[in-house]
PyMOL Python script that loads the backbone (N, CA, C, O; Angstrom):
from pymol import cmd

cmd.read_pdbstr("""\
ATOM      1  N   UNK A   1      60.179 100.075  97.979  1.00  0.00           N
ATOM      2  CA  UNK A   1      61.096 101.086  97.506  1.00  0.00           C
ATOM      3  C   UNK A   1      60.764 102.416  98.192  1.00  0.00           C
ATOM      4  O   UNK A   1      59.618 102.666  98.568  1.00  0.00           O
ATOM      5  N   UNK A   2      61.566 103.078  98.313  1.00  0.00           N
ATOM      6  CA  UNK A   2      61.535 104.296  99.094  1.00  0.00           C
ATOM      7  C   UNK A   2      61.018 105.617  98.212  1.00  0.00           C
ATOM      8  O   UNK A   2      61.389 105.855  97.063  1.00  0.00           O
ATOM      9  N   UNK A   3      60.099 106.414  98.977  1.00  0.00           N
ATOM     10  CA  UNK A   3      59.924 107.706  98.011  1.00  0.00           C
ATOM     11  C   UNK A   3      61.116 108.814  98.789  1.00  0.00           C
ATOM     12  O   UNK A   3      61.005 109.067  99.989  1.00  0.00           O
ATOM     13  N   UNK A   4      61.981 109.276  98.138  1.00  0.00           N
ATOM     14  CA  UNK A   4      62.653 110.201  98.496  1.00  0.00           C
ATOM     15  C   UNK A   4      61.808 111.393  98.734  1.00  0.00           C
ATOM     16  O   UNK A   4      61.723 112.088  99.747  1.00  0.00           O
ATOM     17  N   UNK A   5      61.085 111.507  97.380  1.00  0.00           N
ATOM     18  CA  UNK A   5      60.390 113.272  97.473  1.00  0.00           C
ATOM     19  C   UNK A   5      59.646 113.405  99.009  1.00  0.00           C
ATOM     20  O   UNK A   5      59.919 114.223  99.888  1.00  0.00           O
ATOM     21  N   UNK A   6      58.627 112.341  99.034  1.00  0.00           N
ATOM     22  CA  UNK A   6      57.701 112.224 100.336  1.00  0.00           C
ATOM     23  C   UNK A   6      58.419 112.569 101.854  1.00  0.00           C
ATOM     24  O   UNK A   6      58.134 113.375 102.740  1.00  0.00           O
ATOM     25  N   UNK A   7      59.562 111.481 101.685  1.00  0.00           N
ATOM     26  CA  UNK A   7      59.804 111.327 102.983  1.00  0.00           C
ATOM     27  C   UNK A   7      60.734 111.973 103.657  1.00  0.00           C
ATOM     28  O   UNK A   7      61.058 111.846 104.838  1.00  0.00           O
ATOM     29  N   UNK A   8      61.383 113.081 102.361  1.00  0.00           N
ATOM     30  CA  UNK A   8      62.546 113.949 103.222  1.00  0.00           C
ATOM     31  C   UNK A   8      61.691 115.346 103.595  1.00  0.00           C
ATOM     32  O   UNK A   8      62.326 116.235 104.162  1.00  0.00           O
ATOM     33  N   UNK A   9      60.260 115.573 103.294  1.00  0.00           N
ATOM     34  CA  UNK A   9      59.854 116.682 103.848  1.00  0.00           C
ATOM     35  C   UNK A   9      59.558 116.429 105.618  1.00  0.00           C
ATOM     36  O   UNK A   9      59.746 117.109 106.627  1.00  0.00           O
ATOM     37  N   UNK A  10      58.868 114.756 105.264  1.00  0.00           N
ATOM     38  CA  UNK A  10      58.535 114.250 106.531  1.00  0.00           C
ATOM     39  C   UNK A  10      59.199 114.375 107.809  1.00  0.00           C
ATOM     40  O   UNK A  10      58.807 114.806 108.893  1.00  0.00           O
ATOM     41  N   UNK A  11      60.732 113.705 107.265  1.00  0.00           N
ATOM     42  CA  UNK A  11      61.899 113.938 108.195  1.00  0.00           C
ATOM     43  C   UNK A  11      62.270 115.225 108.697  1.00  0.00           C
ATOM     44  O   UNK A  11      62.680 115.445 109.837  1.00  0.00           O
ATOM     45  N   UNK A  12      62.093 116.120 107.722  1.00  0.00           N
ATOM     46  CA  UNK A  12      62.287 117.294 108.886  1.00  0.00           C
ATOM     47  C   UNK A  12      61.345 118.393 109.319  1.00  0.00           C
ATOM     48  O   UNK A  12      61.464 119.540 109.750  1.00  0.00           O
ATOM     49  N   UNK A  13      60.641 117.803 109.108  1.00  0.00           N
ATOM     50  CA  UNK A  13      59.120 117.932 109.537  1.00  0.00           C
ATOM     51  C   UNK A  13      59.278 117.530 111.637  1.00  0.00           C
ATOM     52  O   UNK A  13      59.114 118.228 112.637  1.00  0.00           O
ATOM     53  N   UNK A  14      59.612 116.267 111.436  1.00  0.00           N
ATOM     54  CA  UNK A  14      60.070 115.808 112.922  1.00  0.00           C
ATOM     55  C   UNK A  14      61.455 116.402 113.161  1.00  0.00           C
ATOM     56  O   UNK A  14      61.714 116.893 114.259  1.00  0.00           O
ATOM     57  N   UNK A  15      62.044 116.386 112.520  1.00  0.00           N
ATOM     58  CA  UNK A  15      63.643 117.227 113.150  1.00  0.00           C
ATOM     59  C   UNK A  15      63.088 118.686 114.102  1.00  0.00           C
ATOM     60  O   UNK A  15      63.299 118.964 115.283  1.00  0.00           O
ATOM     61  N   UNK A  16      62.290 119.456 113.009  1.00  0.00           N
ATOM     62  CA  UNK A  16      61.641 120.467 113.422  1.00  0.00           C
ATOM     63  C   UNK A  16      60.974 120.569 114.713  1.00  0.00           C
ATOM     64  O   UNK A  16      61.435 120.966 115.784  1.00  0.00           O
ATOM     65  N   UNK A  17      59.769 120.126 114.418  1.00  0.00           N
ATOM     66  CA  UNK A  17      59.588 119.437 115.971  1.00  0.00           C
ATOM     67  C   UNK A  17      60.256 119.064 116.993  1.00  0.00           C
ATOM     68  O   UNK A  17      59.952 119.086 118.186  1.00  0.00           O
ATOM     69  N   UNK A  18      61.201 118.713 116.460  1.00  0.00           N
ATOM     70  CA  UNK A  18      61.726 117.757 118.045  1.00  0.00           C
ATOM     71  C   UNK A  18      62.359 119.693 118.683  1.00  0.00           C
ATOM     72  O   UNK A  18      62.292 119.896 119.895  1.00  0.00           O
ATOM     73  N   UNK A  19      62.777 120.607 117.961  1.00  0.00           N
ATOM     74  CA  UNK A  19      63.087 121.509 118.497  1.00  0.00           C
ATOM     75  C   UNK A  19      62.767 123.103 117.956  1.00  0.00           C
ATOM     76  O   UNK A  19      63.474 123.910 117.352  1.00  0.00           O
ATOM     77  N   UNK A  20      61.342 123.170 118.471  1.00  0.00           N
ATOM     78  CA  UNK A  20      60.685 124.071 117.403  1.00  0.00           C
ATOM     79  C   UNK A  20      60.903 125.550 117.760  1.00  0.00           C
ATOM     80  O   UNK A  20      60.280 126.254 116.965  1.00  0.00           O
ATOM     81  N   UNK A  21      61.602 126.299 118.724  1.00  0.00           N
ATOM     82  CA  UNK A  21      62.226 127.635 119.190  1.00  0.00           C
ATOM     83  C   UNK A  21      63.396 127.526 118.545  1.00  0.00           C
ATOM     84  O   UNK A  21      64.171 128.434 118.847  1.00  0.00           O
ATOM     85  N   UNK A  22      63.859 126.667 117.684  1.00  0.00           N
ATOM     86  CA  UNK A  22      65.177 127.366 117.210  1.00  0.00           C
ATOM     87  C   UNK A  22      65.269 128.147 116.274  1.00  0.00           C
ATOM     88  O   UNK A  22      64.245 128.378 115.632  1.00  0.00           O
ATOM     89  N   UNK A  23      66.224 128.643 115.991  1.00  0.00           N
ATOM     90  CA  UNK A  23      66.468 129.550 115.085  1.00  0.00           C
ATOM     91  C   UNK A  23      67.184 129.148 113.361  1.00  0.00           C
ATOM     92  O   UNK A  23      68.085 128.311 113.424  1.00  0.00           O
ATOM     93  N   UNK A  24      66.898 129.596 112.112  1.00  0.00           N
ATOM     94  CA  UNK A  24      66.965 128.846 111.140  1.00  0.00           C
ATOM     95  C   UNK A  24      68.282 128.249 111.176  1.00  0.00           C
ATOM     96  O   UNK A  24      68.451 127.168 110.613  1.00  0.00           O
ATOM     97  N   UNK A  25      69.651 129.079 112.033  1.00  0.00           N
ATOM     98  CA  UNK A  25      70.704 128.520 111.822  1.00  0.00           C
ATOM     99  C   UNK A  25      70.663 127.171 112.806  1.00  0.00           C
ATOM    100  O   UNK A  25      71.024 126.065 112.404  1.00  0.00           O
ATOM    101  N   UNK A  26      70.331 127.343 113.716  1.00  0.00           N
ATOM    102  CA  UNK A  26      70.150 125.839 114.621  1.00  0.00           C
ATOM    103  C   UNK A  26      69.297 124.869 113.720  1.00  0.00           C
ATOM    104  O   UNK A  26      69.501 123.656 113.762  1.00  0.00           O
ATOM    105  N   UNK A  27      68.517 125.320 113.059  1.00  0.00           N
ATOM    106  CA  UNK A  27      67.888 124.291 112.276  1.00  0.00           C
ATOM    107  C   UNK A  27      68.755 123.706 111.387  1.00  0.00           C
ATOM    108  O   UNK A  27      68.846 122.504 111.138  1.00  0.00           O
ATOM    109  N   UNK A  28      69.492 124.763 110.842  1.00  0.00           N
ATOM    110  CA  UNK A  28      70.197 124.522 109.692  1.00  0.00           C
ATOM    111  C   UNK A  28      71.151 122.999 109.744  1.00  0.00           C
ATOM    112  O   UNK A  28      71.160 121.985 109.046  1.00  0.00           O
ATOM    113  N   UNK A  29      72.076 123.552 111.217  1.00  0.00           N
ATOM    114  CA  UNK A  29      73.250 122.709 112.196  1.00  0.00           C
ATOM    115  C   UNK A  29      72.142 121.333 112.060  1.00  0.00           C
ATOM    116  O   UNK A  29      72.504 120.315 111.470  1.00  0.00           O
ATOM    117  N   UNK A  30      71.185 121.418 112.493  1.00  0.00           N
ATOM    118  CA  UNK A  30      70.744 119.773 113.001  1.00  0.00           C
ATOM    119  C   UNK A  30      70.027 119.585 111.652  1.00  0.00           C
ATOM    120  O   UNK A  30      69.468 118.576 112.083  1.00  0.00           O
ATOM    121  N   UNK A  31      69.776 119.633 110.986  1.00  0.00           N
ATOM    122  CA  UNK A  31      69.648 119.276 109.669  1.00  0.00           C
ATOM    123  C   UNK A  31      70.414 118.642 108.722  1.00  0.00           C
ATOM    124  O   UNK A  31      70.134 117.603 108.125  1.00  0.00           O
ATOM    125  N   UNK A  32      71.745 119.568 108.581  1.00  0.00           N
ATOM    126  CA  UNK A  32      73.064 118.974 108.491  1.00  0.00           C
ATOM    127  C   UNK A  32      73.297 117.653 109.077  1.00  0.00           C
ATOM    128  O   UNK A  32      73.684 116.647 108.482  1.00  0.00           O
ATOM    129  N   UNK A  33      72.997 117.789 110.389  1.00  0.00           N
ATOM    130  CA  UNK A  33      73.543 116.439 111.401  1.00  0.00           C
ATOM    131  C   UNK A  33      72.924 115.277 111.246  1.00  0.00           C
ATOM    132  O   UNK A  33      73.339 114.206 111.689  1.00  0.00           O
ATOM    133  N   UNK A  34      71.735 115.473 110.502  1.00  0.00           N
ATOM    134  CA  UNK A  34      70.676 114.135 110.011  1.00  0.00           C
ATOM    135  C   UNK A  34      70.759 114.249 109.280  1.00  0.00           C
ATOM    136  O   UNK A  34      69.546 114.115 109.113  1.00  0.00           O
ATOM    137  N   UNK A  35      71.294 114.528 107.797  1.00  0.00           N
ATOM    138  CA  UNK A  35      71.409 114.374 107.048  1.00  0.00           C
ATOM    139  C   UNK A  35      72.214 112.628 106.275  1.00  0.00           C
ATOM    140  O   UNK A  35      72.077 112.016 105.216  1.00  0.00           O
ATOM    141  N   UNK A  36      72.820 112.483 107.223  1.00  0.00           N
ATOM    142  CA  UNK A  36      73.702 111.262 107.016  1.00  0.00           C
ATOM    143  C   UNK A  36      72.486 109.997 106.949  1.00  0.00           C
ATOM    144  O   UNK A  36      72.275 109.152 106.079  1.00  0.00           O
ATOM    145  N   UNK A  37      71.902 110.230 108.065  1.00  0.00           N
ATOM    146  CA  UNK A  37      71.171 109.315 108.575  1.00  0.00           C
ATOM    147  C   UNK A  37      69.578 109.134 107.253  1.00  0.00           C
ATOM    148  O   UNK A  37      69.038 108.035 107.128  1.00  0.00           O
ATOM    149  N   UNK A  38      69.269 109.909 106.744  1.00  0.00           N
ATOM    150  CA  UNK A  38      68.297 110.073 105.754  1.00  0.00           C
ATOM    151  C   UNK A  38      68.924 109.225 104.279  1.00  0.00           C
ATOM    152  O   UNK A  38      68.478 108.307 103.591  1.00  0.00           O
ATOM    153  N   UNK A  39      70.091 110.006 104.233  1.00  0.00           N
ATOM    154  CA  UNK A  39      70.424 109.609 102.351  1.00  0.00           C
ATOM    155  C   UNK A  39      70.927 108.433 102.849  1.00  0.00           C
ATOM    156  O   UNK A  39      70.215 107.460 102.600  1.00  0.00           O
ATOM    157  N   UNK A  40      71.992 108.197 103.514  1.00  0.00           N
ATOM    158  CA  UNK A  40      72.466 106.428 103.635  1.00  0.00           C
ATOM    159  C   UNK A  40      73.877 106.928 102.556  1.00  0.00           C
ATOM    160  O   UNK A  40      74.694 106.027 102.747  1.00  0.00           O
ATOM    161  N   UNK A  41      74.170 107.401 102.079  1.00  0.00           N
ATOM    162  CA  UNK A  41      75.241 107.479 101.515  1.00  0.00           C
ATOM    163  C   UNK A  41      74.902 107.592  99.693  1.00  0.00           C
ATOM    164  O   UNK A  41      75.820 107.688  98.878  1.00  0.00           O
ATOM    165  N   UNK A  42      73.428 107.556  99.299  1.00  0.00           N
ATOM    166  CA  UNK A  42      73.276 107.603  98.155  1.00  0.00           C
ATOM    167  C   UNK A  42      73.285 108.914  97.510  1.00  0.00           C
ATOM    168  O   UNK A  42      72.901 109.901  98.138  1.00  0.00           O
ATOM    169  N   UNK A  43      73.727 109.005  96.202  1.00  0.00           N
ATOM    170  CA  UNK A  43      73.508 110.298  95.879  1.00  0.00           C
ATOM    171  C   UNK A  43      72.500 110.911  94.983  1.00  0.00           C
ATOM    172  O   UNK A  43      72.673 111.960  94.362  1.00  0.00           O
ATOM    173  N   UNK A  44      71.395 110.148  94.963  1.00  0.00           N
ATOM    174  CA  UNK A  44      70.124 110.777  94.664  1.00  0.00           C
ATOM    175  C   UNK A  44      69.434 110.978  96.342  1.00  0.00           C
ATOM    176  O   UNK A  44      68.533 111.788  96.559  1.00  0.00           O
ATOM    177  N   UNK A  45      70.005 110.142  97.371  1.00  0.00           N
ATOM    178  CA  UNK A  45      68.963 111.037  98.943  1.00  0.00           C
ATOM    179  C   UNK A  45      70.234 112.027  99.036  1.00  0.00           C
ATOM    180  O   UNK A  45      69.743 113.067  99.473  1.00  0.00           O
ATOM    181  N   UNK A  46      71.354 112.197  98.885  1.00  0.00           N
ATOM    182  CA  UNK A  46      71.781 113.923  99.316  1.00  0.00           C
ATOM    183  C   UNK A  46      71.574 115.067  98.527  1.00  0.00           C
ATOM    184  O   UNK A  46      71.601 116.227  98.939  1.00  0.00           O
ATOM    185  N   UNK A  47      71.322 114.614  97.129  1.00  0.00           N
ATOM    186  CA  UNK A  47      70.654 115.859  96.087  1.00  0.00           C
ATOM    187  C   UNK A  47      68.856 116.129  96.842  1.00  0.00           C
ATOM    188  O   UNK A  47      68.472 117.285  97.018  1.00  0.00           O
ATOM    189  N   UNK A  48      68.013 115.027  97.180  1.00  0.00           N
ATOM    190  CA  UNK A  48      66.805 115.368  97.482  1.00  0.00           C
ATOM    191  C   UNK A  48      67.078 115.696  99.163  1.00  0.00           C
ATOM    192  O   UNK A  48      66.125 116.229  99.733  1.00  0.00           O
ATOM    193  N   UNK A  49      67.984 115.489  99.775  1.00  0.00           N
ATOM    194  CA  UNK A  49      67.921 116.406 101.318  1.00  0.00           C
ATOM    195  C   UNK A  49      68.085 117.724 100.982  1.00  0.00           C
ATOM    196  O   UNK A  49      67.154 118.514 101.140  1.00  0.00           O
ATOM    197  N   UNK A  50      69.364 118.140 100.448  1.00  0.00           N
ATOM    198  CA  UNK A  50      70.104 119.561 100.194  1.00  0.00           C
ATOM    199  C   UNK A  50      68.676 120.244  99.604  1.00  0.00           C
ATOM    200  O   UNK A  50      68.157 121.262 100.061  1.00  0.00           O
ATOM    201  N   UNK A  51      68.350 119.729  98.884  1.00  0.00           N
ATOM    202  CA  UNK A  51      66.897 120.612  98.229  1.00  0.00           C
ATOM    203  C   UNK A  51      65.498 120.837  99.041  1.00  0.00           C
ATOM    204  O   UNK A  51      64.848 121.881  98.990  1.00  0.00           O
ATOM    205  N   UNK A  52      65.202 119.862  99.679  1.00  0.00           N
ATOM    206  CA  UNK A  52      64.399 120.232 100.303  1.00  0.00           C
ATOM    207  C   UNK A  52      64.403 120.510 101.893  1.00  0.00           C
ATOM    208  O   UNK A  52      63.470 120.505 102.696  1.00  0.00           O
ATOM    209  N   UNK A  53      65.809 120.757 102.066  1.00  0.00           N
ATOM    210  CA  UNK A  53      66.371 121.517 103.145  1.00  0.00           C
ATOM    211  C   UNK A  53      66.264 122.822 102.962  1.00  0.00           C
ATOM    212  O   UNK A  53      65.482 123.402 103.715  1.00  0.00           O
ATOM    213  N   UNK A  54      66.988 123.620 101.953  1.00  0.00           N
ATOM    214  CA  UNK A  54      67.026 124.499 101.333  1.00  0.00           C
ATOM    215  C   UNK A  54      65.561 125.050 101.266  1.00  0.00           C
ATOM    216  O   UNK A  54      65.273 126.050 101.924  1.00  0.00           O
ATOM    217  N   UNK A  55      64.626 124.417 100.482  1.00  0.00           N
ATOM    218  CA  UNK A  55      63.013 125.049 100.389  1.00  0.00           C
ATOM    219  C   UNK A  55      62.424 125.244 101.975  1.00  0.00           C
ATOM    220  O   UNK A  55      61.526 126.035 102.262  1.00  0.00           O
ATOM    221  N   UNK A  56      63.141 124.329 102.975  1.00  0.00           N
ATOM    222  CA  UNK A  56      62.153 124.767 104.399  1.00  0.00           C
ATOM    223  C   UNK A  56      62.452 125.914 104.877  1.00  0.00           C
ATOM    224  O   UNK A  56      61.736 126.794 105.354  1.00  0.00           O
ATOM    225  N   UNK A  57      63.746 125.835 104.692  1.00  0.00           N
ATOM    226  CA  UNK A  57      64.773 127.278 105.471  1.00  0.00           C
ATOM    227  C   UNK A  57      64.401 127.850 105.053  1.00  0.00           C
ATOM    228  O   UNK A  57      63.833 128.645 105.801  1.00  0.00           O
ATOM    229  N   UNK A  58      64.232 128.189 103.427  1.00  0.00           N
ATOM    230  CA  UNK A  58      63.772 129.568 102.718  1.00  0.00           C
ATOM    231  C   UNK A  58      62.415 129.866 103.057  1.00  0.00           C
ATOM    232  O   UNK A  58      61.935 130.998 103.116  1.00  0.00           O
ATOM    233  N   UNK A  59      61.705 128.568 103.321  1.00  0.00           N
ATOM    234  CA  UNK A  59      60.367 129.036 103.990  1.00  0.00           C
ATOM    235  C   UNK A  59      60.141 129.608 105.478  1.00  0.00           C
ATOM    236  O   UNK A  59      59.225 130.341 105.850  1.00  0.00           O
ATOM    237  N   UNK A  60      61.156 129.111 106.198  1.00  0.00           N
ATOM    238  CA  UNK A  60      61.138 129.809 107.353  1.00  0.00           C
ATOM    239  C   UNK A  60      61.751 130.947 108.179  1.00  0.00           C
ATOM    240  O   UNK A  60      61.420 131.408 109.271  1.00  0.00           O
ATOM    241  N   UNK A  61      62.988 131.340 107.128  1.00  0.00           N
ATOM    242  CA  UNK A  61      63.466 132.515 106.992  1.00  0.00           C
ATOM    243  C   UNK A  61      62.157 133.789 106.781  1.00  0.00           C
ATOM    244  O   UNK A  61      61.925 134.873 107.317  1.00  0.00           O
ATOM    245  N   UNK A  62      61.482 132.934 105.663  1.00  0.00           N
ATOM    246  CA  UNK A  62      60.773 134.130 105.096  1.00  0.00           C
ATOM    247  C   UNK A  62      61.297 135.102 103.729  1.00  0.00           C
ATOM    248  O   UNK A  62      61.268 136.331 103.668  1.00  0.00           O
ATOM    249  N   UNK A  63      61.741 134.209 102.754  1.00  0.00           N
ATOM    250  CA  UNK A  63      62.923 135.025 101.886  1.00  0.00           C
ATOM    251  C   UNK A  63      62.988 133.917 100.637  1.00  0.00           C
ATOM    252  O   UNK A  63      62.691 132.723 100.584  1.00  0.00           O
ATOM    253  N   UNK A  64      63.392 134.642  99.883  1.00  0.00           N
ATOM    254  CA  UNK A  64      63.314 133.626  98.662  1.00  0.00           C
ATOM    255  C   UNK A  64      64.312 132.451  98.582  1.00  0.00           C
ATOM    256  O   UNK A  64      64.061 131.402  97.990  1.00  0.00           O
ATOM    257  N   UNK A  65      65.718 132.775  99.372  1.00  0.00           N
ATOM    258  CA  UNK A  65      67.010 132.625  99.723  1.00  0.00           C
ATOM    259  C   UNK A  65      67.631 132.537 100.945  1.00  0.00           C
ATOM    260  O   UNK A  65      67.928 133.515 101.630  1.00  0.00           O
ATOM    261  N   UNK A  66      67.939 130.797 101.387  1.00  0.00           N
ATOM    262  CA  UNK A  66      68.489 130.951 102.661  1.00  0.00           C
ATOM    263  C   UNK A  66      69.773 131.006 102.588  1.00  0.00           C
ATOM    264  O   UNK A  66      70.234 130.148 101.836  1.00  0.00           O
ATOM    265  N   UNK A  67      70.641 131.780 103.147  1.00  0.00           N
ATOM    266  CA  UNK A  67      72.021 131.845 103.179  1.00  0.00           C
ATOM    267  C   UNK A  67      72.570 131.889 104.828  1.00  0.00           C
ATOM    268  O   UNK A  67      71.762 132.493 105.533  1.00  0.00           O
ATOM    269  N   UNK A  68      73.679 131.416 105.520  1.00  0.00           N
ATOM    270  CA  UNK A  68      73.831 131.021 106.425  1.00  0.00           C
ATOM    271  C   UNK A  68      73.862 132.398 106.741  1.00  0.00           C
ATOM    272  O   UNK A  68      72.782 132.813 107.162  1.00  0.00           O
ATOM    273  N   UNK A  69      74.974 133.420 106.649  1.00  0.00           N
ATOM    274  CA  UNK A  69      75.499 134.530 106.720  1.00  0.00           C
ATOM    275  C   UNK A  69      74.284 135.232 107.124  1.00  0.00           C
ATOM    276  O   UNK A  69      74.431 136.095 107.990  1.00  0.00           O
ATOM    277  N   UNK A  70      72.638 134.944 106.479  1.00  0.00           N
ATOM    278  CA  UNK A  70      71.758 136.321 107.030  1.00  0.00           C
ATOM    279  C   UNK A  70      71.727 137.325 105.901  1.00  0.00           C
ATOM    280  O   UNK A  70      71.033 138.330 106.058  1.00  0.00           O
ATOM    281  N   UNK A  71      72.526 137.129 104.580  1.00  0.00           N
ATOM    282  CA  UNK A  71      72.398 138.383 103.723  1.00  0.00           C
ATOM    283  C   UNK A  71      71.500 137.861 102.828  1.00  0.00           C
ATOM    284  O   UNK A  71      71.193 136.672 102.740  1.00  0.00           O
ATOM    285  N   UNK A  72      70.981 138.995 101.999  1.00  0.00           N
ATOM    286  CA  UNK A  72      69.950 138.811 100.831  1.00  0.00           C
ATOM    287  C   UNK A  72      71.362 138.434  99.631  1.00  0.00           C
ATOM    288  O   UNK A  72      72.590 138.487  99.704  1.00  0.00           O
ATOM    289  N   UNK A  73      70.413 138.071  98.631  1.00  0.00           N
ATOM    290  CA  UNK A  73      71.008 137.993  97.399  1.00  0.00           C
ATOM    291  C   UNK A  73      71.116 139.629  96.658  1.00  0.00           C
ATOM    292  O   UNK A  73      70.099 140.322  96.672  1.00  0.00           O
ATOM    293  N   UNK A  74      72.051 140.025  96.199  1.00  0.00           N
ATOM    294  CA  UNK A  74      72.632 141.212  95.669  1.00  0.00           C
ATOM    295  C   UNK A  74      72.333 140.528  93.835  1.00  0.00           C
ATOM    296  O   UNK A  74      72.661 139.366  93.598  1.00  0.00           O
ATOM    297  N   UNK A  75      71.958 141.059  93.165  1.00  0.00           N
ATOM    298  CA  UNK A  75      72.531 141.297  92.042  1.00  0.00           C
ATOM    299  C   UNK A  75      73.329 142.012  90.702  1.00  0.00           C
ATOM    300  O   UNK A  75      72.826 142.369  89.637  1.00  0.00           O
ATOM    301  N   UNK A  76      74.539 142.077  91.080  1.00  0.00           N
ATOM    302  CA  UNK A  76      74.914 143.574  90.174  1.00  0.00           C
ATOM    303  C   UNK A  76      73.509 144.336  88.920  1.00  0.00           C
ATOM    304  O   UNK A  76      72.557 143.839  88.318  1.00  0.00           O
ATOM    305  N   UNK A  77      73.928 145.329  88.994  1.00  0.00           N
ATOM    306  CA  UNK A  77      73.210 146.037  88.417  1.00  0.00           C
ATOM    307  C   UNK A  77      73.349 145.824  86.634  1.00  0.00           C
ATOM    308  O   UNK A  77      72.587 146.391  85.850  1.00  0.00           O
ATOM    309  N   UNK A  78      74.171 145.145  86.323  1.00  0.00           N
ATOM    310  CA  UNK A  78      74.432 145.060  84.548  1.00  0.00           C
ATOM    311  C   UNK A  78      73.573 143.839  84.620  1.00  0.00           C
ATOM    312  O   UNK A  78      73.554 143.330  83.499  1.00  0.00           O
ATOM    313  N   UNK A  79      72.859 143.161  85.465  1.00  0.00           N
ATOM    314  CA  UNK A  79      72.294 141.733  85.117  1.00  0.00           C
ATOM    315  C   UNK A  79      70.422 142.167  84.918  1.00  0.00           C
ATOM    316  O   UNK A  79      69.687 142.643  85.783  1.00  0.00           O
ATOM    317  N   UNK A  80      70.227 141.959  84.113  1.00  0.00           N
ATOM    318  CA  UNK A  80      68.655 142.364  84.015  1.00  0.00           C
ATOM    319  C   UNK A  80      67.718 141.180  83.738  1.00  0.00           C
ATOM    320  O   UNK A  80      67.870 140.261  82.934  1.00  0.00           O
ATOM    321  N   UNK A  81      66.715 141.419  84.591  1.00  0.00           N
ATOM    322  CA  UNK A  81      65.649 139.940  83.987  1.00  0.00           C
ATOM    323  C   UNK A  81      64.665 141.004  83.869  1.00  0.00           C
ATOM    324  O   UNK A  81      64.316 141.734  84.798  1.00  0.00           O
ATOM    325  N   UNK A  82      64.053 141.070  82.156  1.00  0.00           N
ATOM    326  CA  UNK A  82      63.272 141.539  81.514  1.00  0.00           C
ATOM    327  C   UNK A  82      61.475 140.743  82.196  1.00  0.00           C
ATOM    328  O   UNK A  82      60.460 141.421  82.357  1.00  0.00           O
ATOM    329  N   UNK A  83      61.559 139.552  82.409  1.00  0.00           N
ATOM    330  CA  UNK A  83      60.640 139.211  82.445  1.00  0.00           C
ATOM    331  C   UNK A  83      59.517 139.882  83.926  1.00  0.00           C
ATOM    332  O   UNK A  83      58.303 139.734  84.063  1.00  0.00           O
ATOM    333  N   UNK A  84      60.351 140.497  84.693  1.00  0.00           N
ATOM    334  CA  UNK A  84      60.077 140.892  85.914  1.00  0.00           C
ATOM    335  C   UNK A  84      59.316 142.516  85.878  1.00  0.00           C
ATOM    336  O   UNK A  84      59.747 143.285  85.018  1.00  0.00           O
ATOM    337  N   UNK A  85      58.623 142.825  86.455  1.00  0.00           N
ATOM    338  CA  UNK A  85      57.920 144.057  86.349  1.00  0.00           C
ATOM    339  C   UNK A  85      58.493 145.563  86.871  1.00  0.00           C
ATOM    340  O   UNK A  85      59.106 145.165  87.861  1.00  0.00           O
ATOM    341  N   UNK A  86      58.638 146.593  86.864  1.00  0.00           N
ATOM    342  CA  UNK A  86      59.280 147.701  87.843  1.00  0.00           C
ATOM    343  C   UNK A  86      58.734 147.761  88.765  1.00  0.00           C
ATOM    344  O   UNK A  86      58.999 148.862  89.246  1.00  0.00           O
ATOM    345  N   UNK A  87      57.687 146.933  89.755  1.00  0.00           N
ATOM    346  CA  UNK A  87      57.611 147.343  90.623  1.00  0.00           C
ATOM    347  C   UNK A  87      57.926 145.848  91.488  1.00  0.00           C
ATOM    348  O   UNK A  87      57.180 145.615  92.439  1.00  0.00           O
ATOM    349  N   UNK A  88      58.610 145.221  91.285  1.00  0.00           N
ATOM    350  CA  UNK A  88      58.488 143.760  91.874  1.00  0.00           C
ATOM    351  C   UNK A  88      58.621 142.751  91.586  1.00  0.00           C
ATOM    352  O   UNK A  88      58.408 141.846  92.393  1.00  0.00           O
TER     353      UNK A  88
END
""", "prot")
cmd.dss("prot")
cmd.show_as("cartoon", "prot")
cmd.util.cbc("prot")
cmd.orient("prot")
């Protein structure tokens, strides 16, 4: 039986590799493009690609949030999370 969690970091782990000067959106594109090839059409491997696609980019962006566009996340100003400190 297959471990999803394990083996979709693996996979683009080598995607990466195979082209390691690109840029997160080129990563993004060929990530996308193997994507087919990983889940097989199931939909517990395209919920565990999309996610841990998502966690590399955001790791290699450098940002909490990868978004194709390049922008940060905005949050209007009426939305408050108490749990967070004033300085951070």
């Amino acid at each position: 039986m297959r471990n999803w969690q394990t083996a979709a970091p693996q996979w683009i782990s080598c995607i990466h590799a195979q082209m390691p000067e690109s840029t997160p959106d080129e990563l993004r594109k060929a990530l996308r493009a193997a994507a087919a090839d990983f889940h097989g059409g199931t939909s517990w491997g395209k919920k565990v690609w999309g996610r841990h696609c998502r966690l590399y980019l955001a790791r290699m962006a450098g940002r909490g949030d990868f978004r194709a566009d390049g922008k940060e996340t905005v949050w209007p100003a009426d939305i408050v999370f108490p749990f967070r400190s004033e300085n951070g």
